[in-house]
C-alpha positions in Angstrom: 86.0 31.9 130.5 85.1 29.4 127.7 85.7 25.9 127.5 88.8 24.8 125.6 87.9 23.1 122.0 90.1 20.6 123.0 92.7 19.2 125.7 95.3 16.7 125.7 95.4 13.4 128.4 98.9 11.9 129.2 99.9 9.2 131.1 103.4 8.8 130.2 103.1 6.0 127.9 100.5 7.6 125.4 99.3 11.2 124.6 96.0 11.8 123.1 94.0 15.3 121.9 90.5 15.3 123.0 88.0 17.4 121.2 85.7 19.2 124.2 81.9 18.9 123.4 79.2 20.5 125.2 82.2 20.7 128.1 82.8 17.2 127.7 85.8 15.0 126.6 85.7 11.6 126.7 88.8 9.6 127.3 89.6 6.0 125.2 88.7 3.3 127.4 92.2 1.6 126.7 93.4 4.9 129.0 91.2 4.6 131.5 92.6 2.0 133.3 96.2 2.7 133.4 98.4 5.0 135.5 97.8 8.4 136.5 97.1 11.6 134.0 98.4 14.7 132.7 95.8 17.2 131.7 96.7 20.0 129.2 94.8 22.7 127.6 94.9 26.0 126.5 92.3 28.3 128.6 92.2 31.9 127.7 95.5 33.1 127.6 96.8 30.4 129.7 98.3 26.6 129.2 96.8 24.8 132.0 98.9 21.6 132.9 97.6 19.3 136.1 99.6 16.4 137.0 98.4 13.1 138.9 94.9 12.8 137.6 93.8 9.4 139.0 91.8 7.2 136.0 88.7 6.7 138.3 88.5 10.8 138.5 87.7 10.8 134.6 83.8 9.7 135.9 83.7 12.7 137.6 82.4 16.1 137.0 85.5 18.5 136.7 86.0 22.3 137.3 89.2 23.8 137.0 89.2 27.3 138.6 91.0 30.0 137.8 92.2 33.3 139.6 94.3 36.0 139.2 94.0 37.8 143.1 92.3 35.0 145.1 89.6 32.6 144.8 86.8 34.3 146.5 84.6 33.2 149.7 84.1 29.6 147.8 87.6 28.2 147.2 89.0 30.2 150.7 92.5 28.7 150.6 95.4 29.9 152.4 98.2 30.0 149.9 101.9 29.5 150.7 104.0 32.1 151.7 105.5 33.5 148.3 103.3 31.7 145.7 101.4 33.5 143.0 97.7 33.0 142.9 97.8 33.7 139.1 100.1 30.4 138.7 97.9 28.5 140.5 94.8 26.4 139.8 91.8 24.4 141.7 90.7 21.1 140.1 87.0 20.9 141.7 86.1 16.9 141.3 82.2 16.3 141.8 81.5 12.4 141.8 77.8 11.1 140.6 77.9 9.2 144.5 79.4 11.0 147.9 81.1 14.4 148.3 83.3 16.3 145.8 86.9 17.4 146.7 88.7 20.1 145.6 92.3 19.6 144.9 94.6 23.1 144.4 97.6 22.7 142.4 100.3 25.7 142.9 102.0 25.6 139.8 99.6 24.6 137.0 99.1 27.9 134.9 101.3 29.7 132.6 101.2 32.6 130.1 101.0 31.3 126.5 103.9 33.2 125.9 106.3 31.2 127.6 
C-alpha cells in the first residue's frame, strides 16, 4: 500500500495537514513540544485515526501496519475476544538509539465510507 500524500497531526489545541514526502512529514516545531497527537490519514480505502502519539515519538521511524485476517509471524498478537482485525492497526515506532516498540491500537481503521 502507498504512502498517504498527506496526513493530518492534532493535539487538541491545533490541527495541521502535512504533505508526505519521500514517506516523510515533518511536524512544526511549535507542535512538537506540546501534548500528545492525533494522527489521521487516508490509506487505501481506509481513514486511519491513532490517538496518544507522544511528541518525542515524532523523531522516530514510524510504520503503521495494516491487516485484514491477521498480522502474520512478525506482528503475532493475540487479539481480544470479539475484535476485528480489519479495524485494527499496529503503529511500529523504531528510534535512531535503543529498541523499537510496537504499539497495536484496536479501533483505528475505518472504511472511507463511513
Amino acid at each position: 500500500m502507498e504512502a498517504p500524500s498527506e496526513v493530518v497531526v492534532s493535539n487538541g489545541v491545533r490541527s495541521v495537514t502535512l504533505p508526505v514526502e519521500s514517506g516523510l512529514f515533518l511536524v512544526p516545531a511549535v507542535m512538537r513540544t506540546e501534548s500528545d497527537f492525533t494522527f489521521r490519514a487516508r490509506i487505501g480505502q481506509d481513514q486511519i485515526e491513532i490517538p496518544g502519539i507522544r511528541p518525542f515519538e515524532l523523531e522516530e521511524s514510524w510504520t503503521i501496519v495494516l491487516a485484514d485476517k491477521d498480522f502474520g509471524e512478525d506482528f503475532d498478537y493475540a487479539m481480544p475476544k470479539g475484535t476485528y482485525v480489519g479495524s485494527a492497526c499496529i503503529l511500529a515506532l523504531d528510534p535512531v538509539d535503543g529498541d523499537g516498540i510496537d504499539r497495536i491500537v484496536y479501533t483505528c481503521r475505518k472504511p472511507l465510507s463511513k
